[in-house]
C-alpha positions as MATLAB code, in Angstrom:
seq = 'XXXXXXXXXXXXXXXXXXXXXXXXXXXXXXXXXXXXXXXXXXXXXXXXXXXXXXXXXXXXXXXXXXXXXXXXXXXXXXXXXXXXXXXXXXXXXXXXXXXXXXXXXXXXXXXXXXXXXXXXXXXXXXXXXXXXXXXXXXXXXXXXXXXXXXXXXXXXXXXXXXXXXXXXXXXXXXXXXXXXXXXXXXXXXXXXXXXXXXXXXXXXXXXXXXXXXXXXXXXXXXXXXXXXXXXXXXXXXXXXXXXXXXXXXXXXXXXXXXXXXXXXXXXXXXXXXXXXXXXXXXXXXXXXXXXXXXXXXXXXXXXXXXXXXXXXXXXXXXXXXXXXXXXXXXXXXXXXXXXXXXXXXXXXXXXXXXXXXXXXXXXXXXXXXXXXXXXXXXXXXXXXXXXXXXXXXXXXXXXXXXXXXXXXXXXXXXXXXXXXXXXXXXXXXXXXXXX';
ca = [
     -35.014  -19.251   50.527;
     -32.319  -18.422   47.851;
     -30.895  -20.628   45.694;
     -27.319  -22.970   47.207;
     -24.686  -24.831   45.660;
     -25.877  -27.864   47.664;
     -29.269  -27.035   46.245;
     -28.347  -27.099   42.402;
     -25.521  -29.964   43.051;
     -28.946  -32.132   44.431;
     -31.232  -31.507   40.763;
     -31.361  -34.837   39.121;
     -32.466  -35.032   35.649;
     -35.767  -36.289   34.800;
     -37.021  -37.731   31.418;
     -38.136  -34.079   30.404;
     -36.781  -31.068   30.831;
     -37.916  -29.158   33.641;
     -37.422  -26.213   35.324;
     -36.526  -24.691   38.980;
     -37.885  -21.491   39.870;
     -35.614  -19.945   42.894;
     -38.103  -19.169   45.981;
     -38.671  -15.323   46.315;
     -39.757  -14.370   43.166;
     -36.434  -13.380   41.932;
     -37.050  -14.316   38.480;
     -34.015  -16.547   38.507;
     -34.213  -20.549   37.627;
     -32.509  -23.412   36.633;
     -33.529  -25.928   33.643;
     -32.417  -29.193   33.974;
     -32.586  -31.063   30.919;
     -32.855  -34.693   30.576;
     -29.021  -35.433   29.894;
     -28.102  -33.962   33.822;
     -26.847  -30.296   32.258;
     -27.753  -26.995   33.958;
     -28.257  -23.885   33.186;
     -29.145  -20.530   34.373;
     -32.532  -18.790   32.881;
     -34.180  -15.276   33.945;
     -38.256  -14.713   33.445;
     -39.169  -11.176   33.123;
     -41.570   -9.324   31.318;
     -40.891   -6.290   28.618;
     -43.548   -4.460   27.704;
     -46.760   -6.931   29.042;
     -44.764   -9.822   27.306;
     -43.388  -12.857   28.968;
     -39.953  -13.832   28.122;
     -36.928  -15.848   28.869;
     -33.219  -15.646   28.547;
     -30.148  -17.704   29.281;
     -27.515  -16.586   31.681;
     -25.208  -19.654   30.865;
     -24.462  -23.147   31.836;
     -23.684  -24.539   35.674;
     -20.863  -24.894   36.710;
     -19.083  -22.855   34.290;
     -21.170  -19.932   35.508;
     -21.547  -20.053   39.238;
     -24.306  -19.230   41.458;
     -22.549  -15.975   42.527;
     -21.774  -15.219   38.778;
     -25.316  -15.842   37.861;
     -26.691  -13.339   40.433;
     -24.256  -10.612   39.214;
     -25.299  -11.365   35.224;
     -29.114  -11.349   36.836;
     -28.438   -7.561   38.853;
     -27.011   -6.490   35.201;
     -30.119   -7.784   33.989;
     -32.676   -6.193   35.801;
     -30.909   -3.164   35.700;
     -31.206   -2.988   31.828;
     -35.069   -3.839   32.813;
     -35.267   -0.316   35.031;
     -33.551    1.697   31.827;
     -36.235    0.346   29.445;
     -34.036   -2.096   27.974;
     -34.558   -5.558   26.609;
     -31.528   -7.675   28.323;
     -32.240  -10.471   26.219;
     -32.977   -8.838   23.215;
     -29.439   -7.471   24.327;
     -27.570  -10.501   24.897;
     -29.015  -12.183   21.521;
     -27.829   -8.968   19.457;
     -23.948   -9.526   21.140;
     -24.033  -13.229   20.644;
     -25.049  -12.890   17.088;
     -22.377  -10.324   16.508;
     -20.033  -12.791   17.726;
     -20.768  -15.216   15.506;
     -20.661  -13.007   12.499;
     -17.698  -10.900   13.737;
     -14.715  -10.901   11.170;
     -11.427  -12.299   11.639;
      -8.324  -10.638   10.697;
      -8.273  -12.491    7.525;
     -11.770  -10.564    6.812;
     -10.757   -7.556    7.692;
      -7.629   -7.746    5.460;
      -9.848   -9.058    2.394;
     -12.071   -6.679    3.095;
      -9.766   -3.420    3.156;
      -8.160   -4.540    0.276;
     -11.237   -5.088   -2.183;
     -13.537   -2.349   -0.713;
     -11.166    0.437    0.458;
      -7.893   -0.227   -1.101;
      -8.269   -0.926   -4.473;
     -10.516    1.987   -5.228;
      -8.636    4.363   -3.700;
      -4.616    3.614   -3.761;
      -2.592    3.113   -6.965;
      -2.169   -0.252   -8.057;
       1.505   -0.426   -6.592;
       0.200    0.665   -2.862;
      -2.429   -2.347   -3.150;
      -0.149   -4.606   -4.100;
       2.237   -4.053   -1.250;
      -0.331   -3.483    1.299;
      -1.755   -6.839    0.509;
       2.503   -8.663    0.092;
       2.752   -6.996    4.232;
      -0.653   -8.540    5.305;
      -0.145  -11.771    3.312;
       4.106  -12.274    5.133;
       4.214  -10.184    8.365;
       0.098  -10.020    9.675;
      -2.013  -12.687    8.748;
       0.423  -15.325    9.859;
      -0.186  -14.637   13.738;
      -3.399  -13.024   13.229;
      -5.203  -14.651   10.221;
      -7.853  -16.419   12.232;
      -8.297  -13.798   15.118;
     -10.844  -11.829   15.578;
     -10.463   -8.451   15.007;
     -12.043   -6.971   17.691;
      -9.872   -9.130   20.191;
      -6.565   -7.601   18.466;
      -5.341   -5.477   21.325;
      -2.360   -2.840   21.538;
      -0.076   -5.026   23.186;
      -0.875   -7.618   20.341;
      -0.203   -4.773   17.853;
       3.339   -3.845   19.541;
       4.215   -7.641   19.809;
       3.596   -8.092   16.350;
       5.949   -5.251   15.446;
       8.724   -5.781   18.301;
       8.978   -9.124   16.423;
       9.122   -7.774   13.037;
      11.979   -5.206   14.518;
      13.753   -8.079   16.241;
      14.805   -9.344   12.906;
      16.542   -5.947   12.195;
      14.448   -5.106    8.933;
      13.965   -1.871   10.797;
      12.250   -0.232    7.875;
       9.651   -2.999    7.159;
       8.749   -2.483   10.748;
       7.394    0.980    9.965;
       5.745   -0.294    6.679;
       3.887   -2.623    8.941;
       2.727   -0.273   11.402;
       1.584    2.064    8.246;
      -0.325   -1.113    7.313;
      -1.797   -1.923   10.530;
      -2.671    1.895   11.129;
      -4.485    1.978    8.268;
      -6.306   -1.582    8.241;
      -7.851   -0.665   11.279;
      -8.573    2.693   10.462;
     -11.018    1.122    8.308;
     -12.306   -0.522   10.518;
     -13.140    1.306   12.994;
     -15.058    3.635   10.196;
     -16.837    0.596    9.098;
     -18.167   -0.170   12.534;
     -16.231   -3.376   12.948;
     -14.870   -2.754   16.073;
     -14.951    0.294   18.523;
     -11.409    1.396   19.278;
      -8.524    0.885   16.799;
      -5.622   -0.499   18.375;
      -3.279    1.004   15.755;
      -3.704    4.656   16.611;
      -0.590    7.053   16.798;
       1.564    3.630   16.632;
       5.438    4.445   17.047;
       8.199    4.663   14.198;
      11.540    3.747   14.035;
      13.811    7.293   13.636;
      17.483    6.015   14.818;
      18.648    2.790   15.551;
      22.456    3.065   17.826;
      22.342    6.870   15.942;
      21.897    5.952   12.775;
      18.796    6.651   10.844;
      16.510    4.131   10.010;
      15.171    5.712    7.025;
      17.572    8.315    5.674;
      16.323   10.106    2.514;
      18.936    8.928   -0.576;
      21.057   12.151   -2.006;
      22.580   10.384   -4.415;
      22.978   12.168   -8.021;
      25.323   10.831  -10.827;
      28.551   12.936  -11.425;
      29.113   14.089  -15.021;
      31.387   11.128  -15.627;
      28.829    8.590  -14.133;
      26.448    9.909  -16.207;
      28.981    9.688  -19.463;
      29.810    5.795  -18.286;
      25.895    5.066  -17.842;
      24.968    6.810  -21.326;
      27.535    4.885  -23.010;
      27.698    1.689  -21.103;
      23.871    0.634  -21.651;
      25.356   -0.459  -25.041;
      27.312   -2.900  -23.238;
      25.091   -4.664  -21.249;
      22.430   -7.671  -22.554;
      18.965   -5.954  -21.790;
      16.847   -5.894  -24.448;
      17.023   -2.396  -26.848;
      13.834   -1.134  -25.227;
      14.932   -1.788  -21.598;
      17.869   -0.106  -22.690;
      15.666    2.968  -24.412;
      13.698    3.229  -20.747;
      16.234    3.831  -19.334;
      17.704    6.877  -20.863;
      14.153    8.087  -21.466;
      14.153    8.064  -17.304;
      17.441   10.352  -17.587;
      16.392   12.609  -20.168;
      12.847   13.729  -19.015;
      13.369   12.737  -15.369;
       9.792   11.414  -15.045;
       8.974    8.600  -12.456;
       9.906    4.912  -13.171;
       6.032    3.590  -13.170;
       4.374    6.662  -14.925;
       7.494    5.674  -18.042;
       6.721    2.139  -18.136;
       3.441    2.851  -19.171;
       3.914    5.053  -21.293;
       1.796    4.724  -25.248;
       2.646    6.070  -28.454;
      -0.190    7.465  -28.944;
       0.277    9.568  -25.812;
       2.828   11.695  -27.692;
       1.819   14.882  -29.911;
       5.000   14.232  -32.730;
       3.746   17.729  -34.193;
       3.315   19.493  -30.183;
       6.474   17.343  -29.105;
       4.673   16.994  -26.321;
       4.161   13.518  -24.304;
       1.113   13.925  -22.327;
       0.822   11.040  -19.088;
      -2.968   10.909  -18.476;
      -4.319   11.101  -14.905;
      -4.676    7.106  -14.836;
      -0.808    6.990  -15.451;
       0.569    9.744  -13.299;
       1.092    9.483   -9.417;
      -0.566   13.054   -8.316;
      -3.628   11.886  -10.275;
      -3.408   15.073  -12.609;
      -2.403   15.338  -16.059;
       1.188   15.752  -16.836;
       2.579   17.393  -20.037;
       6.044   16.899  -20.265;
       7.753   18.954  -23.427;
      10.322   16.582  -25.385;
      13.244   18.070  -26.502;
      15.824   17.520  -29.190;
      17.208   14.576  -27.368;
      14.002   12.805  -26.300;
      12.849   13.168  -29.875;
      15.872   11.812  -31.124;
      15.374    9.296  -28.309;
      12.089    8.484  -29.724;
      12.745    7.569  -33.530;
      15.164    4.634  -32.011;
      12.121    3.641  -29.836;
       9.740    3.411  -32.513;
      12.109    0.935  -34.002;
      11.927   -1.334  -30.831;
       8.410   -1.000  -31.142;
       8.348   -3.228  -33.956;
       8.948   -6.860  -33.168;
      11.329   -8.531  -34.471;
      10.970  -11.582  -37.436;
      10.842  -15.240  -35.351;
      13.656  -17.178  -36.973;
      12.485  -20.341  -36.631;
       9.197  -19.959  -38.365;
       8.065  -23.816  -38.105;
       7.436  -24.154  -34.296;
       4.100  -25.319  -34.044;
       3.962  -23.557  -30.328;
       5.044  -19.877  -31.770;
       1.895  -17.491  -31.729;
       1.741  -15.664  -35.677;
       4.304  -13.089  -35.643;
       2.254   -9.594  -35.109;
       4.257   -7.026  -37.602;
       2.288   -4.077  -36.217;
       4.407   -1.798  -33.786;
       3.379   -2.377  -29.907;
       1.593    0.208  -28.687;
       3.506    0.585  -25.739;
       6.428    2.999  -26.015;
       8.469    0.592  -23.911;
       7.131   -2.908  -25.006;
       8.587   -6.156  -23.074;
       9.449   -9.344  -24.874;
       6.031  -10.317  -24.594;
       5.341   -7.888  -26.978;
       1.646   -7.382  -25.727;
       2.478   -5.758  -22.753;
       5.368   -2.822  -21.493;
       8.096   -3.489  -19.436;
       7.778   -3.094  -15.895;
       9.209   -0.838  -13.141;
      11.051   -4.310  -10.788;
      12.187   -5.133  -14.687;
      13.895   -0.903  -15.234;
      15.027   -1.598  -11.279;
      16.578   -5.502  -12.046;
      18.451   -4.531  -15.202;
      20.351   -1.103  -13.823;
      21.342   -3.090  -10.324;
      22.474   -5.913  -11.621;
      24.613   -3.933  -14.142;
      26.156   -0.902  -11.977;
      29.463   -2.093  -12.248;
      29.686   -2.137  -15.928;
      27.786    1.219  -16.357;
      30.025    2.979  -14.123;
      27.829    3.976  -11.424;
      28.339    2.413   -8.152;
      25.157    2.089   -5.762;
      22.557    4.598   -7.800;
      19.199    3.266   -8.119;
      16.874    4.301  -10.766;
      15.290    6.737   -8.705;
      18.761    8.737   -8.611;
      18.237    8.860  -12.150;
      15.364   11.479  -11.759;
      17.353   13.434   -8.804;
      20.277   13.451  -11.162;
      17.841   15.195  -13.687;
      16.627   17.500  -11.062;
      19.918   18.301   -9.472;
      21.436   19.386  -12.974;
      18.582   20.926  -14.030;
      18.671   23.699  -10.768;
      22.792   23.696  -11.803;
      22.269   25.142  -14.982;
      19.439   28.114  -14.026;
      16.302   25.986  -13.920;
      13.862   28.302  -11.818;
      12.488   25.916   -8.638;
       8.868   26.221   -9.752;
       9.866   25.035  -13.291;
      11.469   22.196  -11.905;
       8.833   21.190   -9.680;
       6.558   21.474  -12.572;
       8.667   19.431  -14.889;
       9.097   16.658  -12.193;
       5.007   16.592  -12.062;
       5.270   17.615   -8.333;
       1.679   17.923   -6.794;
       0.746   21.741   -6.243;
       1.152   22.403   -2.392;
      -1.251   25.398   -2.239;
      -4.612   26.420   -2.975;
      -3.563   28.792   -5.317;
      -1.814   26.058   -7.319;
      -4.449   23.547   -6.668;
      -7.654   25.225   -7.544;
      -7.291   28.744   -8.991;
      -4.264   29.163  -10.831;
      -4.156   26.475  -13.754;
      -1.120   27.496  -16.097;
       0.543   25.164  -17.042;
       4.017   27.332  -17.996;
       4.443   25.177  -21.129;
       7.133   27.295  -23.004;
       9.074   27.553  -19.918;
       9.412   24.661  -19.328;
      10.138   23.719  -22.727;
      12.873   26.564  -22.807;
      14.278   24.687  -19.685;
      13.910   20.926  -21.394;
      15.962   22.547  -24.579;
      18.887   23.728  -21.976;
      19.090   20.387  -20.098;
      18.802   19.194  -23.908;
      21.780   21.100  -25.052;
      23.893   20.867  -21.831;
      23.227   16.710  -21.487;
      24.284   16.446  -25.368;
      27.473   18.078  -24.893;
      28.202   16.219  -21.886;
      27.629   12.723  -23.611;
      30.006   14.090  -26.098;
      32.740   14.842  -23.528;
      32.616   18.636  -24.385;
      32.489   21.214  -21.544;
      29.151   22.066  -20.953;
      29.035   25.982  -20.478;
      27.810   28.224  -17.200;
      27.651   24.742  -15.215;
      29.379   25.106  -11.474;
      30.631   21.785  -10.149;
      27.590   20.747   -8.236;
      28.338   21.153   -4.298;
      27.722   18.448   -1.498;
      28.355   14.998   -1.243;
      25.694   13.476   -3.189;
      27.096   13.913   -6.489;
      29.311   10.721   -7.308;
      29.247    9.817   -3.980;
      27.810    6.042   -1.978;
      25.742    7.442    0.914;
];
């Protein structure tokens, strides 16, 4: 007769553990162990061998649950399968399943920081450290479902920081991209995940237009001399203007990286952001730019010589182009980004960000005849064709040092208040204007 709940309710525990076999050969039974717990065990035999497994304990699992785990069972049996082999594989991957703090830890040392520039890493790792790990840090990962996912980023969104919202979901997307590649769960919950476009009509993330007028760009030439950054913040800056190259690819910037004799200054793959060499030809302005730089580079005499806590004063220049007070190390791109905000309103330029500095040089450039695939060369734009990419390697060095000269000539006589000749005033609204 099968097993009943009065049945298993009646087992009393004896001073060894036994075992109840359920009449009708159905390979179910119940051990009773000497403390009064239950639990549910199937006998079966896998290839000739006798073994055991362990449904789970009575009365968490119930009689009717313990038939339906013992159908599953046999089931496996009739495909050739080893349930409990089975059953001890998913409990062990339970146990050694990682949590989202894993995961994170583990896309950021294996995946992350081999393949993203330094600046990605660190703000992939800032999002999971404020807006993921908090809810999620001791979760599993496989657990982490959509509607978890879409929580997570409804609440980020509920604080209106509309773009961090979509950094997060780039975050997530990509977390458990990995993931799923590595095996560590089966589905990703993150797929396709939605972005913010308009909030009440407005976009969320409108690309900036904004370019310095010629006056702005007279006030910020001439005001850096009137604001307390140090001389080679203030050199960085200008460089930026002059040969409109990106922020973190000037910051780290050597001497020796410039041919004096080529006037070239080479950024090395390491350096630039497409992960190619960059030659950028330095024209009269950027040279003369240069012989106040190599000044900077040399620090400066302590004057209080007796403090016992000074390090020996170092007379060799820094071999950084842009060195920080530190001396040992360059400036960096929050410190370029810190000293032009906090001094807009005495350079003259309202809301522009150093960014705008290299649109400013780009914009100007295409206003006095620069041909597009000059400029995109000069800006160290990535090829977008296989042409570019693989086959055709020239690096149009004279032309674009022919175009550096003009933006030379026409930036010199603008800092000198002349009239710059053949240059239209530049249409739109992104010239001297606050989008």
């Amino acid at each position: 007769m099968p097993f009943t709940v009065r049945q298993i309710d009646a087992l009393k525990p004896k001073e060894r553990r036994y075992e109840v076999p359920e009449p009708g050969r159905t390979g179910l039974s119940v051990r009773v162990s000497p403390g009064g717990a239950r639990a549910w065990a199937f006998r079966y035999r896998f290839h000739g061998e006798q073994k055991r497994m362990i449904f789970g304990g009575y009365p968490t699992l119930g009689l009717a649950d313990a038939r339906v785990k013992l159908a599953d069972a046999k089931k496996l049996l009739r495909e050739g399968r080893d349930p409990g082999a089975l059953l001890a594989e998913e409990r062990h991957a339970l146990r050694t399943a990682p949590t989202m703090e894993d995961l994170a830890h583990d896309y950021l040392t294996r995946h992350a920081e081999k393949t993203m520039r330094p600046t990605t890493v660190k703000e992939d790792r800032r999002i999971l450290d404020k807006e993921v790990l908090p809810a999620w840090q001791h979760r599993l990962a496989r657990d982490i479902m959509r509607r978890d996912v879409m929580a997570l980023l409804n609440g980020v969104e509920d604080r209106g920081v509309y773009v961090m919202r979509n950094r997060v979901a780039g975050v997530l997307s990509r977390v458990f991209l990995y993931a799923l590649n590595q095996g560590m769960i089966n589905g990703s919950p993150a797929v396709q995940l939605p972005r913010l476009r308009k909030i009440q009509n407005k976009k969320v993330e409108q690309p900036r237009t904004r370019v310095l007028s010629q006056d702005e760009i007279r006030s910020f030439w001439h005001g850096l001399n009137q604001i307390p950054p140090t001389r080679s913040m203030k050199a960085a800056l200008r460089w930026l203007l002059v040969t409109g190259q990106r922020r973190g690819e000037t910051v780290l910037a050597q001497r020796a990286h410039i041919d004096d004799a080529a006037r070239i200054w080479r950024i090395p793959p390491e350096n630039a952001k497409t992960d190619r060499e960059q030659l950028v030809p330095l024209p009269q302005l950027a040279l003369d730019l240069l012989a106040e730089i190599d000044e900077v580079r040399v620090r400066p005499q302590p004057t209080r010589l007796n403090r016992k806590d000074r390090k020996p004063h170092d007379p060799e220049p820094s071999a950084w182009l842009f060195p920080s007070t530190r001396h040992g190390r360059p400036i960096t791109p929050a410190a370029l980004t810190c000293a032009l905000v906090r001094h807009r309103h005495t350079l003259g330029i309202g809301d522009a960000t150093v960014h705008d500095l290299r649109r400013t040089f780009a914009t100007w450039h295409g206003e006095i005849g620069t041909p597009p695939e000059i400029l995109a060369s000069l800006l160290g734009h990535a090829p977008n064709t296989i042409t570019k990419q693989v086959y055709d390697q020239s690096l149009l060095l004279e032309r674009r040092r022919d175009a550096m000269e003009k933006w030379s000539v026409w930036l010199s006589r603008l800092l000198a208040a002349e009239a710059a000749d053949n240059v239209i005033p530049l249409r739109g609204v992104g010239v001297g204007s606050h989008p």
